[in-house]
C-alpha positions in Angstrom: -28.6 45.7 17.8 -30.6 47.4 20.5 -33.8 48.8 20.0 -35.7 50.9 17.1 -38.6 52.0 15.1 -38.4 49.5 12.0 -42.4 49.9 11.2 -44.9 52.5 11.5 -48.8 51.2 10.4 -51.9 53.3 9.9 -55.0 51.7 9.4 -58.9 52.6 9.3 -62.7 52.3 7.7 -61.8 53.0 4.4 -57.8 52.1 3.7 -57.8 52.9 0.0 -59.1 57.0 1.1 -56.4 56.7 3.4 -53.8 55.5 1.2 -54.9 58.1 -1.4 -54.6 60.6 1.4 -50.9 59.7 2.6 -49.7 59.6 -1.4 -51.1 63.0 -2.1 -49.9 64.2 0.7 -46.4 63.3 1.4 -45.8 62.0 -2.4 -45.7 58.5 -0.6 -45.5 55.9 -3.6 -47.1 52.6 -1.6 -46.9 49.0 -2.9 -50.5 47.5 -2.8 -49.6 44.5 -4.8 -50.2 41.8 -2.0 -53.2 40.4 -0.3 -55.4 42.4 0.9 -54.4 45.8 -1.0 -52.4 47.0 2.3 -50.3 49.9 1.0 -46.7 49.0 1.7 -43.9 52.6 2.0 -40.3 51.9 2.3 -37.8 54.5 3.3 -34.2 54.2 2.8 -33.4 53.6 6.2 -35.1 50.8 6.5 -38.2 52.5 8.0 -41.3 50.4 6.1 -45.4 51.4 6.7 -48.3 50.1 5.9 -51.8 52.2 5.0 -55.1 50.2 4.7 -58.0 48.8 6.2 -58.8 47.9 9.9 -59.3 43.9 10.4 -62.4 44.6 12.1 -63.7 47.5 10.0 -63.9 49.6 13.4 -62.3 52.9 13.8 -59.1 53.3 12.5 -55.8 53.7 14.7 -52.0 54.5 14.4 -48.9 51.6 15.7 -45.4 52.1 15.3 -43.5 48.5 16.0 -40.4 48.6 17.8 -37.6 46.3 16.8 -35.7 44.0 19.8 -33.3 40.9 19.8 -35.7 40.0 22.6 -39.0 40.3 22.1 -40.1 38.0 25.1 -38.2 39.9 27.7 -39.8 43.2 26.4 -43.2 41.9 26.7 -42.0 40.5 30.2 -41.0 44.0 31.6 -44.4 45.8 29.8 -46.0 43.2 32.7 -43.9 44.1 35.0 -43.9 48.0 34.0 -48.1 48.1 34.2 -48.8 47.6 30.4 -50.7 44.4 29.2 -49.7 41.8 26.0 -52.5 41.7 23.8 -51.3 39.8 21.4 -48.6 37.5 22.1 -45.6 36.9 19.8 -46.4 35.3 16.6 -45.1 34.8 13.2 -47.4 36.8 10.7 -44.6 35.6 7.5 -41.4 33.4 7.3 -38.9 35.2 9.6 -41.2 38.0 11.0 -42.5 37.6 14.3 -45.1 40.1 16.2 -46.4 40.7 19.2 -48.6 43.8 20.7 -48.9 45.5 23.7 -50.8 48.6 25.2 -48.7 51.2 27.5 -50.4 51.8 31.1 -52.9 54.6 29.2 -53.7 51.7 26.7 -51.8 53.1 23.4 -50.9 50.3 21.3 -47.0 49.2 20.3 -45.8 46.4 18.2 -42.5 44.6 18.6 -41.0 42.9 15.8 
């Protein structure tokens, strides 16, 4: 399968401003029936995003997850390539595992 963008999330202070934000201005009709409120968009390709709140409440931040049949040898050559794993891979739902890394200026990917 190779590599590509399956997941693009944007999250900050006040997720349901930025939801209301993204839907006015792209005509984006997000899903916010799930825990949490986080405002789920689906594209035909496949492409999904999520609008909402940060975990921590801090300042808010864009990450666009990469998909890979090998999500352990990516995180081994962002080591070896001078990025850092900051979150190791996990399984957020049945089926979906995650993991995060930042790129060598400290920009923040997901692989799924």
């Amino acid at each position: 399968m190779g590599t590509r963008v399956v997941h693009i999330e944007v999250v900050g202070k006040d997720g349901a401003a930025l939801q209301k934000f993204y839907r006015d201005t792209f005509g984006w009709s997000l899903d916010t029936n799930n825990p949490g409120g986080y405002g789920m968009y689906r594209q035909d390709n496949g492409l999904t995003g999520g609008i909402g709140a940060s975990n921590d409440g801090g300042p808010g931040h864009v990450t666009f997850y990469v998909n890979t049949d090998d999500p352990q040898g990516v995180l081994d050559k962002v080591s070896a390539s001078g990025g850092r794993v900051l979150m190791p891979l996990t399984e957020v739902a049945p089926g979906t595992t995650v993991a995060l890394f930042a790129d060598p200026e400290g920009h923040v990917v997901g692989i799924m």
